[in-house]
Residue, then its C-alpha position, 0 to 999 in steps of 0.5 A: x198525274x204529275x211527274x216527277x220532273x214537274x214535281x221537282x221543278x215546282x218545289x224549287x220555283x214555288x219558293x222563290x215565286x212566293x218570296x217575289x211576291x212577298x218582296x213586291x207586295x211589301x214594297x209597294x206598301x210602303x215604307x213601315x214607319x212615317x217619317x217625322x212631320x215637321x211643324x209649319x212653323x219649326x225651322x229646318x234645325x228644329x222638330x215639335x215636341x210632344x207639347x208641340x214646341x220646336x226644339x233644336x235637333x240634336x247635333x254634334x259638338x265637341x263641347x256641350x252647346x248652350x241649352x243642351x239638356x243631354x250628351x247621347x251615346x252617340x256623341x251627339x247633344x240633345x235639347x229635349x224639354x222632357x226626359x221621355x225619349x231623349x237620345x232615343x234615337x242616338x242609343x239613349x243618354x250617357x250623361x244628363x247635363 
């Protein structure tokens, strides 16, 4: 028979076991989302649309850039082709240009 002592002791460390486990499984998994592939032939300022164009990343301005599409929520300017998804990442378009 367990003891009491033993009993105690398993209910306070089996948690954290488990949840140390948990936590080196999981980061050795790997991150959960890819990071975006760039296009070979995109530049470092660029990203592939879903067309598989390259269009200019969003970027920080105090007035709208040439060719700038949307102003993000975030304050940020973005090209985007297409409507779908622009600003996605920046808390979704305040104003379309």
């Amino acid at each position: 028979m367990i003891g009491l002592t033993t009993r105690r002791a398993a209910r306070h460390i089996l948690p954290w076991a488990a949840a140390a486990f948990i936590g080196a499984s999981t980061a050795l998994a790997g991150p959960a989302a890819a990071l975006p592939v760039l296009h070979a032939g995109c530049a470092a300022s660029e990203y592939e649309n879903s067309d598989g164009a390259c269009v200019h990343r969003p970027e920080q301005s105090a007035t709208a850039p040439d060719g700038a599409t949307a102003r993000c929520k975030d304050g940020t300017y973005s090209f985007s082709q297409h409507r779908r998804g622009t600003c996605s990442g920046h808390r979704g378009v305040a104003e379309w240009l």
